[in-house]
N, CA and C of each residue as an Amber inpcrd file, in Angstrom:
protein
   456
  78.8700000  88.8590000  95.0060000  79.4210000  87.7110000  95.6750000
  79.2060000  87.8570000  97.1840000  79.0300000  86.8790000  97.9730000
  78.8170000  86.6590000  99.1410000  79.1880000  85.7830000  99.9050000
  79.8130000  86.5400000 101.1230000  80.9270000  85.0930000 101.8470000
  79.8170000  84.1300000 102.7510000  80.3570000  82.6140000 102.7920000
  79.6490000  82.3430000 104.0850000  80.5590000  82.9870000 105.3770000
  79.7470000  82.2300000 106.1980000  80.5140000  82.1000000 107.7870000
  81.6790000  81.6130000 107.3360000  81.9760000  80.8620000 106.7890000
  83.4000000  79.7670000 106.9800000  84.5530000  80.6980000 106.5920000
  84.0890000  81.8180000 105.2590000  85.0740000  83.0280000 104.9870000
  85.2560000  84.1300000 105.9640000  84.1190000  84.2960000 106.7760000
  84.0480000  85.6520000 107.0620000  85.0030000  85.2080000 108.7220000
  84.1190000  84.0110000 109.4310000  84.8340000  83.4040000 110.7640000
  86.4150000  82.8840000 110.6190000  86.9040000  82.3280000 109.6220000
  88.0270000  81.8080000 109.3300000  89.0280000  82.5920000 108.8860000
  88.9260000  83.9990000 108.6320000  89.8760000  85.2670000 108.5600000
  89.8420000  86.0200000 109.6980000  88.9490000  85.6030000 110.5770000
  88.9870000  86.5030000 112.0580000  89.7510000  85.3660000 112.6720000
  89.6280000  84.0240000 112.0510000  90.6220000  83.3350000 113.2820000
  91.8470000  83.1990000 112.7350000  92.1860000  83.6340000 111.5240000
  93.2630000  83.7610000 111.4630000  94.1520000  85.1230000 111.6920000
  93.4070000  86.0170000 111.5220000  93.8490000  86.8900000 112.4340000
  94.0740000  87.0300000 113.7900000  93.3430000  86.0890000 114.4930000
  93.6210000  85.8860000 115.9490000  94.6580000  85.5340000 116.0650000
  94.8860000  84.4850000 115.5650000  96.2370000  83.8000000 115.3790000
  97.7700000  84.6970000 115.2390000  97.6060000  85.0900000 114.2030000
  98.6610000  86.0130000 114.0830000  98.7370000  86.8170000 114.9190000
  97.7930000  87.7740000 115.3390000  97.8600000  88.4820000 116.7280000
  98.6490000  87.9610000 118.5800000  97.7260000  86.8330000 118.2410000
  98.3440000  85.9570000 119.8050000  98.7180000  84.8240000 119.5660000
  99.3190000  83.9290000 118.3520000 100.4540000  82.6530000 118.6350000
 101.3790000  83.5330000 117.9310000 101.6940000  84.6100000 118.2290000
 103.1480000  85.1380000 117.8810000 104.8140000  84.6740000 118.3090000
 104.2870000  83.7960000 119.6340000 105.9590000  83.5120000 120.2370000
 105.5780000  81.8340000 120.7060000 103.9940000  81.6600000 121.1050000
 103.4770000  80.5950000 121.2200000 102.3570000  79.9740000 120.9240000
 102.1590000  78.7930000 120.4920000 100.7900000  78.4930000 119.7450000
  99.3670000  78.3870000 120.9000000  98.2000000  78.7900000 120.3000000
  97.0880000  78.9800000 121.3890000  96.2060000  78.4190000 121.1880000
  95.1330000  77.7960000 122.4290000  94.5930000  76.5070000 121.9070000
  93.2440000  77.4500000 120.6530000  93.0860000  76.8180000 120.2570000
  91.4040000  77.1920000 120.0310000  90.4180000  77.1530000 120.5230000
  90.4150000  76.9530000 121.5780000  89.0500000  77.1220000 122.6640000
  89.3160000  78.9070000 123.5550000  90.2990000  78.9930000 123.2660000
  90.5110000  80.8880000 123.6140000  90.7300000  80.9350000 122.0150000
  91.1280000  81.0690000 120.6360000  90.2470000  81.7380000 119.7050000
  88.7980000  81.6550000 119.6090000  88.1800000  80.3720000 119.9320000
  86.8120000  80.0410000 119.3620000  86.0130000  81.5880000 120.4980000
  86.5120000  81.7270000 121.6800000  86.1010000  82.1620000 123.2880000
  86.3360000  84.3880000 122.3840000  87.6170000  84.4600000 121.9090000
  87.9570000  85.6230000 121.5970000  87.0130000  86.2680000 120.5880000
  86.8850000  85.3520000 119.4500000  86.2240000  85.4620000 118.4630000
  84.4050000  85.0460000 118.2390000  83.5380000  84.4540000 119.1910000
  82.8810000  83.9890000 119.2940000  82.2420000  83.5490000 118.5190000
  83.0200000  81.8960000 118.2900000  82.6940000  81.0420000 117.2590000
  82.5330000  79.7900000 117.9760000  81.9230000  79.2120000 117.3420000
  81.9300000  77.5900000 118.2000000  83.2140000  76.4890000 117.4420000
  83.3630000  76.2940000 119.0090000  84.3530000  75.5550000 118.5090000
  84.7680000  74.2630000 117.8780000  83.2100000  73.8330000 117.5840000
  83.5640000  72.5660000 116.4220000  83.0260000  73.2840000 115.7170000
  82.8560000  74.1880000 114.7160000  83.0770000  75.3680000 113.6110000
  84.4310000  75.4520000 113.3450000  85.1260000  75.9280000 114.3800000
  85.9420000  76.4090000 114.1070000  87.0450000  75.3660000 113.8430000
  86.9540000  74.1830000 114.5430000  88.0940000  73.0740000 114.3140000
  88.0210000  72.7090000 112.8560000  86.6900000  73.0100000 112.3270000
  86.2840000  72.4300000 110.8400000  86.8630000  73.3440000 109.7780000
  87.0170000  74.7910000 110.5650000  87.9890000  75.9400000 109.7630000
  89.1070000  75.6390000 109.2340000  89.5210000  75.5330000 110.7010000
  91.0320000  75.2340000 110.5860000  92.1500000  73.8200000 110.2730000
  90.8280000  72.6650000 110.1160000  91.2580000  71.6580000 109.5580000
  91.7430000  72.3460000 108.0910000  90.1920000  72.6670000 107.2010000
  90.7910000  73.8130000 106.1900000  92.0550000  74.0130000 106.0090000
  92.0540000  75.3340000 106.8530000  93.7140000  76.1070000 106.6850000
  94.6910000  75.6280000 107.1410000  94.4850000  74.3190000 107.5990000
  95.8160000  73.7660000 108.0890000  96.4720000  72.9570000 106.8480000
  95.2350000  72.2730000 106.0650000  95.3890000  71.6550000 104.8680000
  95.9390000  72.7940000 103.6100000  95.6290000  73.9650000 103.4550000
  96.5690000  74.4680000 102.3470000  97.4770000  75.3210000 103.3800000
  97.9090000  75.4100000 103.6810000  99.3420000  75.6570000 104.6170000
  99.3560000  76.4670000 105.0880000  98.2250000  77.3680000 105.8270000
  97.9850000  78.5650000 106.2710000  98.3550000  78.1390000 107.7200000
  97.6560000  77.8620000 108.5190000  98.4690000  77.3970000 110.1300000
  98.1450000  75.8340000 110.4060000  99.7680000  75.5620000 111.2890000
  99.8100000  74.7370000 111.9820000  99.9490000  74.3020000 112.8190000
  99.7280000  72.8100000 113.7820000  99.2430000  72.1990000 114.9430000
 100.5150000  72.3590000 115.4730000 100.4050000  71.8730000 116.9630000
 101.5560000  71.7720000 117.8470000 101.0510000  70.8990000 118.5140000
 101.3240000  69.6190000 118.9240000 100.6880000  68.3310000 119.8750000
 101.2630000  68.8310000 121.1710000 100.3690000  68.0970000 122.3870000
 101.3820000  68.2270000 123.5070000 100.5180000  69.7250000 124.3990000
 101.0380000  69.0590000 125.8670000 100.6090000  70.2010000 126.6810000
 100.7040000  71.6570000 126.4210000 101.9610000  72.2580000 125.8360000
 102.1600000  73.6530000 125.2100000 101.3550000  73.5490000 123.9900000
 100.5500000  72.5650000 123.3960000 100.5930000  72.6380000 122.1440000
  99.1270000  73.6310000 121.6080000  98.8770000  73.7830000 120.2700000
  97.6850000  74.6660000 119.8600000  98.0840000  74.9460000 118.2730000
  97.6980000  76.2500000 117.7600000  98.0680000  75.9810000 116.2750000
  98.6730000  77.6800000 116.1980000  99.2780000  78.0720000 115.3260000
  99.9710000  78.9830000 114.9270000 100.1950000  79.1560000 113.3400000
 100.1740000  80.3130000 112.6910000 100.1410000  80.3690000 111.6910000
 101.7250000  79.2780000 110.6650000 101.6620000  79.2000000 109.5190000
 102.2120000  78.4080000 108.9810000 103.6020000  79.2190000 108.5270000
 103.4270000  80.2450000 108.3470000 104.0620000  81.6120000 107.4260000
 103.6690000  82.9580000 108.0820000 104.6580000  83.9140000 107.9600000
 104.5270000  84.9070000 108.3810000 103.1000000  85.5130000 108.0500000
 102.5670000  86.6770000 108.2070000 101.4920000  87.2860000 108.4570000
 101.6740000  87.9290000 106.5120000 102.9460000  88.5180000 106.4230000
 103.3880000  89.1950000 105.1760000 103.3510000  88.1880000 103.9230000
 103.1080000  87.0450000 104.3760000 103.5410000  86.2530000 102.8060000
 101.7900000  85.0510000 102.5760000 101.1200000  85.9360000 103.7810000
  99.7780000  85.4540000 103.5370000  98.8190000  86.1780000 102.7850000
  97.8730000  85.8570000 101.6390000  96.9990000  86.8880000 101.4090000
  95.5420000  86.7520000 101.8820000  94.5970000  87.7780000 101.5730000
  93.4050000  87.4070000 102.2540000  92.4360000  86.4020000 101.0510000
  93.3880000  86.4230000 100.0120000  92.6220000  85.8390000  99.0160000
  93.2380000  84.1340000  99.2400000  94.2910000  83.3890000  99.5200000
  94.3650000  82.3870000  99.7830000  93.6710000  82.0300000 101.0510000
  93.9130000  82.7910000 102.2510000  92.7590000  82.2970000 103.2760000
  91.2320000  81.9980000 102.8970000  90.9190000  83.1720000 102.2150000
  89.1390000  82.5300000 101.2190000  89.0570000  81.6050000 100.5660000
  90.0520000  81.8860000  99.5620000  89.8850000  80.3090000  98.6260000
  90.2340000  78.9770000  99.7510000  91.1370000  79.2380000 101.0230000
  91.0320000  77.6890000 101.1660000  89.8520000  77.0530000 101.8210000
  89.3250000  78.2230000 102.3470000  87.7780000  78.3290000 102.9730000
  86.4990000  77.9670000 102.1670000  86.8430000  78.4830000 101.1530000
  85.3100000  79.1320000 100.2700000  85.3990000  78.0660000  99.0470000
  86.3130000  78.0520000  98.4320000  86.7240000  77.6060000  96.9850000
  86.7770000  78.8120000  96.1890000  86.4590000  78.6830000  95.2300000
  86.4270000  80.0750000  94.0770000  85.8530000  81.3290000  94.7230000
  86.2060000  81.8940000  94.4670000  85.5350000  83.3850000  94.5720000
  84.8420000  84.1280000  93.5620000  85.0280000  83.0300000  92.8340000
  84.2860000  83.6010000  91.4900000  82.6950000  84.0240000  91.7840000
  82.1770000  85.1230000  91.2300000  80.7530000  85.5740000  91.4060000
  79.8310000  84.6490000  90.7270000  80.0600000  84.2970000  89.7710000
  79.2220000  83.3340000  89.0560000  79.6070000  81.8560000  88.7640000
  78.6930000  80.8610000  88.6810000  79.4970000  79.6600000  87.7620000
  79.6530000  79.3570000  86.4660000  79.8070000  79.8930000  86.5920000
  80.5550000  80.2160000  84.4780000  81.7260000  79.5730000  84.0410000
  82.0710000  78.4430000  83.6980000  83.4430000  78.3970000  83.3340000
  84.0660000  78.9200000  82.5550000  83.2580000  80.4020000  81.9950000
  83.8020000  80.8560000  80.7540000  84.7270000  81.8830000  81.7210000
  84.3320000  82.3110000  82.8480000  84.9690000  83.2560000  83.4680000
  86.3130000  82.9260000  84.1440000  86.3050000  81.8570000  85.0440000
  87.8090000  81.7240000  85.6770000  88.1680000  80.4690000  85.1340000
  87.4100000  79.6140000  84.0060000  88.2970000  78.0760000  83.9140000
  87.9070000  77.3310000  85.0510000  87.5200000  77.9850000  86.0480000
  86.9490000  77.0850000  87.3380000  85.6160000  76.1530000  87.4270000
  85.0120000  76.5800000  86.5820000  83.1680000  76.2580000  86.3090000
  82.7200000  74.9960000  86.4420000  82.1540000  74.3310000  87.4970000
  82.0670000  73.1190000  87.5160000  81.4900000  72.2920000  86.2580000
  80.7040000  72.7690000  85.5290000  80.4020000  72.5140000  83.7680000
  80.9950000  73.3540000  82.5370000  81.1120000  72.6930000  81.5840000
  81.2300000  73.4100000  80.0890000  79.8760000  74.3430000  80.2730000
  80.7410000  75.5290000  79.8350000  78.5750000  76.2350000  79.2390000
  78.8920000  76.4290000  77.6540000  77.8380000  75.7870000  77.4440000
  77.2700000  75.8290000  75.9800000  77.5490000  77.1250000  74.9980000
  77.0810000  78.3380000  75.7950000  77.1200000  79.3350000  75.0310000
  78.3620000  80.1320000  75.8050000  79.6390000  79.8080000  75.8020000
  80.8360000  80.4140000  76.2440000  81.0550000  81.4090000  75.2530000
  81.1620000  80.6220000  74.1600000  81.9980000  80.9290000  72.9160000
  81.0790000  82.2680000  72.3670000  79.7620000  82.6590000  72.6950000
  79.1950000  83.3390000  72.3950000  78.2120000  84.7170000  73.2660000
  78.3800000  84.4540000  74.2770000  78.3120000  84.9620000  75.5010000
  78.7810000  86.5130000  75.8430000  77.8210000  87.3460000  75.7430000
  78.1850000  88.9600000  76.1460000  78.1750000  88.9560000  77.7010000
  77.8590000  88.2520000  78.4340000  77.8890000  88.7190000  79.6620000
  79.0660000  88.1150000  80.6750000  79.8970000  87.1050000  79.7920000
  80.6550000  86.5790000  80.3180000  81.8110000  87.6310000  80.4620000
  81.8320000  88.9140000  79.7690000  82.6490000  89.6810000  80.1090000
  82.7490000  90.7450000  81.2720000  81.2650000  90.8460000  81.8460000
  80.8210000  91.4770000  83.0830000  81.5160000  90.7480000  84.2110000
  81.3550000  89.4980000  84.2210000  81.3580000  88.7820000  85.2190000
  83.2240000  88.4680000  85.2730000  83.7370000  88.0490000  84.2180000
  85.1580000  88.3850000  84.2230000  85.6310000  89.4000000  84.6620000
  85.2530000  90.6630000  84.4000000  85.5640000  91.8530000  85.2870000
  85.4190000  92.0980000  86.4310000  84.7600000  91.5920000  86.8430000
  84.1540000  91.2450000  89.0150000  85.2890000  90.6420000  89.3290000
  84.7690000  89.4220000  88.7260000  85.9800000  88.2350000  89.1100000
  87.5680000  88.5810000  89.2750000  88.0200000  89.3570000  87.8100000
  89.4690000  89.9660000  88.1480000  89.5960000  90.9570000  89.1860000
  88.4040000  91.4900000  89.4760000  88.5920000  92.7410000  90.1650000
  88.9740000  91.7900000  92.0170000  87.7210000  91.2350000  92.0280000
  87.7140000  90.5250000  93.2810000  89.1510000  89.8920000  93.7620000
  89.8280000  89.0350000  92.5430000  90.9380000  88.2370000  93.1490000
  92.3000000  89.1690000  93.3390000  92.0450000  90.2530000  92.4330000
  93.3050000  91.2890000  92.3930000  93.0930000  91.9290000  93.7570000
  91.9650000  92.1470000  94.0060000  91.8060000  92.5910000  95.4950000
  92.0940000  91.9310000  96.8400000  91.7690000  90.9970000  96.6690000
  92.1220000  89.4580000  97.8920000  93.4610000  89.3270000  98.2020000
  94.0330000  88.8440000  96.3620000  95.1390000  88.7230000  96.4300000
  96.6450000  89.4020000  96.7410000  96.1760000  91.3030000  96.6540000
  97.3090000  91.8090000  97.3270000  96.8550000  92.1030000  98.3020000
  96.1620000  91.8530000  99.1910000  96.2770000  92.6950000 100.4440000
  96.4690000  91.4800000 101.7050000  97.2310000  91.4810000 102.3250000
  98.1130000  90.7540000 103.3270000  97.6270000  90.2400000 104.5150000
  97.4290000  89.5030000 105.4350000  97.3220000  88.9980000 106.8330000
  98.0900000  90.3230000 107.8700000  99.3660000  91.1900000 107.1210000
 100.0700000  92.0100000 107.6360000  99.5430000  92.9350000 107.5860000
  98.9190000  93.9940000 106.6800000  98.0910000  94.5680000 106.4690000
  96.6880000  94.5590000 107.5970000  96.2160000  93.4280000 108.0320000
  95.0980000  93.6560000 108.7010000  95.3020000  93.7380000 110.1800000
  96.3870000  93.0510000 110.2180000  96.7690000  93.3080000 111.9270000
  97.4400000  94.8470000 112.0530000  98.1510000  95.6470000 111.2110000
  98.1580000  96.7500000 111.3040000  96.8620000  97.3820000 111.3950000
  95.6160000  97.0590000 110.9040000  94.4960000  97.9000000 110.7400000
  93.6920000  97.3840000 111.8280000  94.1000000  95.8430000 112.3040000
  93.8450000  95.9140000 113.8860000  94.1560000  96.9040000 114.8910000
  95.4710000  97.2040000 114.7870000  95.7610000  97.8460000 115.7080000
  95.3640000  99.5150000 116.0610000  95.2350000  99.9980000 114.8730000
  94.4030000 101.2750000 114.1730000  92.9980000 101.3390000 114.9280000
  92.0690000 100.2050000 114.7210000  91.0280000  99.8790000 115.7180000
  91.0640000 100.0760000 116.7920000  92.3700000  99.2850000 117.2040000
  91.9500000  99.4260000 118.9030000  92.3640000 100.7520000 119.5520000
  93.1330000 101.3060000 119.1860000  93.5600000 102.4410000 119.3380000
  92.5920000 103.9400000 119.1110000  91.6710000 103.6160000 118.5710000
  90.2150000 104.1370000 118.1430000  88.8790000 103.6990000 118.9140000
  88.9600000 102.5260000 119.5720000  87.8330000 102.4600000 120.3110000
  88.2200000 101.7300000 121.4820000  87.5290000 101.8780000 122.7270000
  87.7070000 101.3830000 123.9930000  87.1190000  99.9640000 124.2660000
  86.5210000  99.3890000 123.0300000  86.2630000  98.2210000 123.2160000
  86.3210000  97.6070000 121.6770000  86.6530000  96.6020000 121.0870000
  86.8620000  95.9650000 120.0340000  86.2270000  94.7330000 119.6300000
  85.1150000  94.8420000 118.7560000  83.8280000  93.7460000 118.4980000
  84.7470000  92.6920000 117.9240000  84.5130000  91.4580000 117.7540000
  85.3070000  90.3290000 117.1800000  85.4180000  90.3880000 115.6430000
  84.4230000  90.9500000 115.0130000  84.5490000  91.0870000 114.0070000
  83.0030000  90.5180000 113.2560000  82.9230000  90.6400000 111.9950000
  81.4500000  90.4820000 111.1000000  81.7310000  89.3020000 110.8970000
């Protein structure tokens, strides 16, 4: 499986987020600037995550966006899916029920069990590990190097 940009840029800006709209929301032209993303990319992100409830807007001169929910009750697997859609490795609907077609040979299918095993492995992975979790392993970073790349 392979992320686009929209997964890989849209978990660095939400990590930005959590990092610096902690007490106040920040525009996105200093995430797009922190993270070096463009910033109609990035508005197209975060339309995204604003739509499944990951962060939200603030109108108005103070205003900018801030996460929706704490850092702890986010996973990295809902930030992808609201980004990506499935995470599923293949399109199989035999594997997650997600499959944009019936496949013919579900019902009979040896390899649909390979790919079920990715698939569980992948979302069990996404799904426990936290927004909280990575800003701790932010901080691990910086504390390790004298300068800190934006991220892959």
């Amino acid at each position: 499986m392979k992320l686009t940009t929209k997964g890989r840029y849209g978990l660095r800006a939400v990590i930005d987020l959590a990092m610096y709209a902690k007490n106040e929301p920040v525009s996105l032209s200093d995430v797009a600037e922190r993270q070096n993303i463009s910033i109609s990319y990035l508005e197209q992100l975060v339309a995204k995550l604003k739509k499944a409830g990951i962060v939200q807007s603030t109108r108005g001169a103070q205003g900018g966006y801030a996460l929706a929910k704490a850092p702890e009750e986010i996973s990295v697997g809902e930030i992808l899916r609201a980004l990506e859609g499935s995470l599923s490795p293949v399109d199989c609907s035999a594997v997650d029920g997600e499959g944009e077609t019936e496949c013919s040979a579900s019902n009979f299918c040896v390899t649909k069990y390979v790919w079920k095993r990715i698939n569980d492995s992948i979302n069990d992975t996404v799904n426990n590990m936290f927004l909280s979790e990575l800003l701790e392993e932010s901080n691990n970073v910086k504390s390790d190097a004298t300068q800190v790349e934006p991220g892959c």
